[in-house]
C-alpha positions in Angstrom: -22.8 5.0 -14.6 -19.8 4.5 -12.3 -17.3 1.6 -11.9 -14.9 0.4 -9.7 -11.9 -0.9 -11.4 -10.2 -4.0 -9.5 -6.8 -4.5 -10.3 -2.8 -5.6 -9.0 0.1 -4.0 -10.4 3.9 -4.7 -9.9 5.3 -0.9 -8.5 8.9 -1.7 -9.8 8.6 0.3 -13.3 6.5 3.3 -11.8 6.4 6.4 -9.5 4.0 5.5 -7.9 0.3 5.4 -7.9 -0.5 9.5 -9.1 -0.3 10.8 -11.9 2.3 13.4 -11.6 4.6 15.4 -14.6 7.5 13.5 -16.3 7.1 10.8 -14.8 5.6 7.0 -15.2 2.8 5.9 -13.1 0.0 3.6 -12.7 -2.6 6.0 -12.7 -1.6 7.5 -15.8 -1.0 4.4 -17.3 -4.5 2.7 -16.5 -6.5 6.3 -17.7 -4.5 6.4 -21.1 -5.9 2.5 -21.5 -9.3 3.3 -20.8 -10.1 6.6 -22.2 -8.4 4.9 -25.8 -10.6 1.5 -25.2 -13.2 3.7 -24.4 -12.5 6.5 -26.9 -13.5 9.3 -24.3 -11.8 10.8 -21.7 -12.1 8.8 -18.3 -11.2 9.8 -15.2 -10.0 7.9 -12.5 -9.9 8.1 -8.9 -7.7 5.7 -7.2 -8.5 4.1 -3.2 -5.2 5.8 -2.1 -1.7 6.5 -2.9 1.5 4.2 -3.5 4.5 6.2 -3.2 7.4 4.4 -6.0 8.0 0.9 -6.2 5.3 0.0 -4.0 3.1 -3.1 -5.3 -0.6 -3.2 -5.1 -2.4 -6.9 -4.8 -6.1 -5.8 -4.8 -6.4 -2.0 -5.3 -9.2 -0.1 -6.5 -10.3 3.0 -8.5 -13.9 3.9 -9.9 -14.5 5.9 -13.0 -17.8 7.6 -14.7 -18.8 6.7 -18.0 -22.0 6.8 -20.2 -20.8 4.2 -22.6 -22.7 1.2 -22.8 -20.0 -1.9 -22.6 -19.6 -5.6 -21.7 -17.2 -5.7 -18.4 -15.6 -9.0 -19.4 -14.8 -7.9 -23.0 -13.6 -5.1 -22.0 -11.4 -6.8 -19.0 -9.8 -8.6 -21.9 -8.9 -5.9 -24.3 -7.6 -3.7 -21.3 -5.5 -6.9 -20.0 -4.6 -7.5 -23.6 -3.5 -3.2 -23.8 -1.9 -3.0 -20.9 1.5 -3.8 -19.9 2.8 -7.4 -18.4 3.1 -5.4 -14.7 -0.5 -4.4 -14.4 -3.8 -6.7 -14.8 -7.2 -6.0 -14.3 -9.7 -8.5 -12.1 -12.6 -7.0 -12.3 -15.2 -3.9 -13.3 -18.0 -3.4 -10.6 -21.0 -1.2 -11.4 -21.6 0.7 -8.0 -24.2 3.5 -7.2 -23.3 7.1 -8.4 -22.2 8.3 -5.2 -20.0 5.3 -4.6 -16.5 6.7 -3.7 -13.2 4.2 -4.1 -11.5 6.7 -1.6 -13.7 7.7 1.0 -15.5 4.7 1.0 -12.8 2.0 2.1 -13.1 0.7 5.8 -9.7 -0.7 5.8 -7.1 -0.7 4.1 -4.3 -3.9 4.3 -0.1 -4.1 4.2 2.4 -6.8 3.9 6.2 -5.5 3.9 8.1 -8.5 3.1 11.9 -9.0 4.7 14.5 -11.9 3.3 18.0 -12.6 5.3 19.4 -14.7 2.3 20.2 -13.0 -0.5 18.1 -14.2 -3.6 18.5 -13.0 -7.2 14.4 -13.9 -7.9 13.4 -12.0 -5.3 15.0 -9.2 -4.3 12.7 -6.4 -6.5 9.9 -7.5 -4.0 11.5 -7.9 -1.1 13.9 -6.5 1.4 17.3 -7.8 1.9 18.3 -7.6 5.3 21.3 -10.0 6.7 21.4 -9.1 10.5 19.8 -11.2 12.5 16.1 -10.3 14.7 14.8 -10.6 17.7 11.3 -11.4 16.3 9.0 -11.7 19.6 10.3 -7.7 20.5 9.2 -6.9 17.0 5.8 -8.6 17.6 5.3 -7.1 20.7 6.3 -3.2 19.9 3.7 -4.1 17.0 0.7 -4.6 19.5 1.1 -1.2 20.9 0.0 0.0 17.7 -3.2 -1.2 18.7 -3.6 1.1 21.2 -3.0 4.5 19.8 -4.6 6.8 17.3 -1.9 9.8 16.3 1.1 8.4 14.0 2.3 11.3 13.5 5.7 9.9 14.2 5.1 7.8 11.3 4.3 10.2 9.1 6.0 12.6 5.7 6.3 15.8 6.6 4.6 18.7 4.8 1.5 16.4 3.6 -1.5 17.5 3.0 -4.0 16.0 6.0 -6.5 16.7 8.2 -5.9 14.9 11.1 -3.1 11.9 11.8 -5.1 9.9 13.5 -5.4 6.2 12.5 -7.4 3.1 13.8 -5.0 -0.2 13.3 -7.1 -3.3 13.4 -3.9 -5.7 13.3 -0.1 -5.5 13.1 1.8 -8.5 13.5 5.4 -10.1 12.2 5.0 -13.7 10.8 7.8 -15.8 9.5 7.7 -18.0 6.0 8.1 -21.6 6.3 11.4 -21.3 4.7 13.0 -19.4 7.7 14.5 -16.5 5.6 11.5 -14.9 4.9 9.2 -12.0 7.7 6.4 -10.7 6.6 4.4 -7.7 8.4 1.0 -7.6 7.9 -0.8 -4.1 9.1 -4.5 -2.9 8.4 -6.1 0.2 9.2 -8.9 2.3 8.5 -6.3 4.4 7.0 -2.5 5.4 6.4 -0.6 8.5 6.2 1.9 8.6 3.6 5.3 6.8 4.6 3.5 5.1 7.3 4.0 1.7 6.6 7.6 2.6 5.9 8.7 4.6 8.3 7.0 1.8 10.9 8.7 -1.0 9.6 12.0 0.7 10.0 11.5 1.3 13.5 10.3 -1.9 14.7 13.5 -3.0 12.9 15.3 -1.3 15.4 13.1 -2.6 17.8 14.7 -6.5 16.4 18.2 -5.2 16.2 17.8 -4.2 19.9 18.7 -0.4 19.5 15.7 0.8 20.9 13.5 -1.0 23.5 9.6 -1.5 24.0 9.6 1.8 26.2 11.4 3.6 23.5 9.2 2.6 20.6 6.0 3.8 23.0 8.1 7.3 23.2 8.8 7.7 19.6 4.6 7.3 19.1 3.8 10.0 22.0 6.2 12.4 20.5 4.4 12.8 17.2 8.1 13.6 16.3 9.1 12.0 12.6 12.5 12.7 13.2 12.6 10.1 16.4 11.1 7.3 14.5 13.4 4.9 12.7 14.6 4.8 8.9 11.7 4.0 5.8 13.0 0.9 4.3 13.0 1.1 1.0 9.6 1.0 -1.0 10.1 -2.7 -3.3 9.0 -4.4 -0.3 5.5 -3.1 0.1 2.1 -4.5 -1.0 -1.2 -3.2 -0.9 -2.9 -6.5 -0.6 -7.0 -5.7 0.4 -8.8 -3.0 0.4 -12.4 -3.9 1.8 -16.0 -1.8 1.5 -19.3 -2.5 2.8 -20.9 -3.0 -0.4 -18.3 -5.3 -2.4 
């Protein structure tokens, strides 16, 4: 049978989503709990990646197992296994050929942005003191819309096949307190540092260094290094990751 796993995870403690040598991450974290609950070596294959710090909301990863098992008893020991900064929602039988990567439609981002600094919240959010022009931000964000290639947005040297991207939405919205932005972004898909990297250019956008005109340059030049700075990764949250058959 195969599952997908549901679950949310604080980023703060980990390097990321992969697995990867000497280092802490979620995916190792969540395959050590399983294949021991389990007692059998489980695989798992995560939606996408989270590069370190970055939070997940709703994120997904299915698994193959022949072991017969009640999901919500074994929700509760893995919740009860698992550290405080990950939990576990839910366990969905899919069909074989179900794929938690390849089968996503679209994929959703908040980057949260405070101008007060907070002690609670500053391992979540970014602190940023200057002042915005929030309506430039919002509309450099619409172009987004209407291209395909971020390669401007994107780490260099990864491993893809194309950089082309469909964004559904991108818009800043501020929190009734006043000294909190959010920017929400979904996509069929992201390349790695995307979010990131456009977050710190529609920054520059607000801080009026760069204009609308510029910001449509930087995206036609498929150039990374004329793109603005990746804020850092504490603000970020995976929050929805949708399929056609859950």
């Amino acid at each position: 049978m195969r599952y997908f796993l549901e679950f949310a995870y604080n980023g703060s403690q980990y390097h990321g989503w992969q697995t990867q040598p000497n280092a802490k991450t979620v995916q190792e974290t969540l395959t050590q709990a399983i294949s021991t609950l389990l007692k059998t070596p489980i695989e798992l294959v995560g939606a996408g990646r989270t590069d370190t710090g970055v939070h997940a909301k709703q994120m997904f990863a299915h698994f193959d197992s022949n072991i017969s098992f009640d999901n919500a008893v074994l929700i509760q020991k893995l919740n009860s296994f698992l550290p405080a900064d990950i939990v576990i929602y839910h366990i969905h039988p899919v069909a074989k050929d179900a794929h938690a990567r390849f089968d996503a439609i679209s994929r959703t981002y908040e980057y949260h942005i405070h101008f007060f600094k907070d002690a609670f919240c500053n391992t979540l959010s970014y602190y940023h003191f200057r002042p915005l022009n929030i309506e430039l931000m919002n509309e450099a964000a619409k172009i987004l819309l209407g291209y395909e290639n971020f390669e401007c947005f994107s780490k260099k040297h990864t491993d893809v096949f194309t950089f082309n991207c469909t964004v559904f939405k991108a818009e800043w919205t501020t929190l009734p307190s006043q000294n909190q932005l959010v920017f929400t972004i979904s996509a069929n898909r992201f390349l790695r540092n995307m979010v990131r990297a456009i977050v710190g250019t529609l920054i520059n956008v607000g801080l009026e260094k760069i204009t609308i005109s510029d910001f449509q340059k930087i995206i036609e030049s498929k150039d990374r290094s004329q793109a603005g700075f990746s804020v850092p990764g504490k603000g970020l949250f995976l929050t929805k990751i949708e399929y056609p058959y859950l």
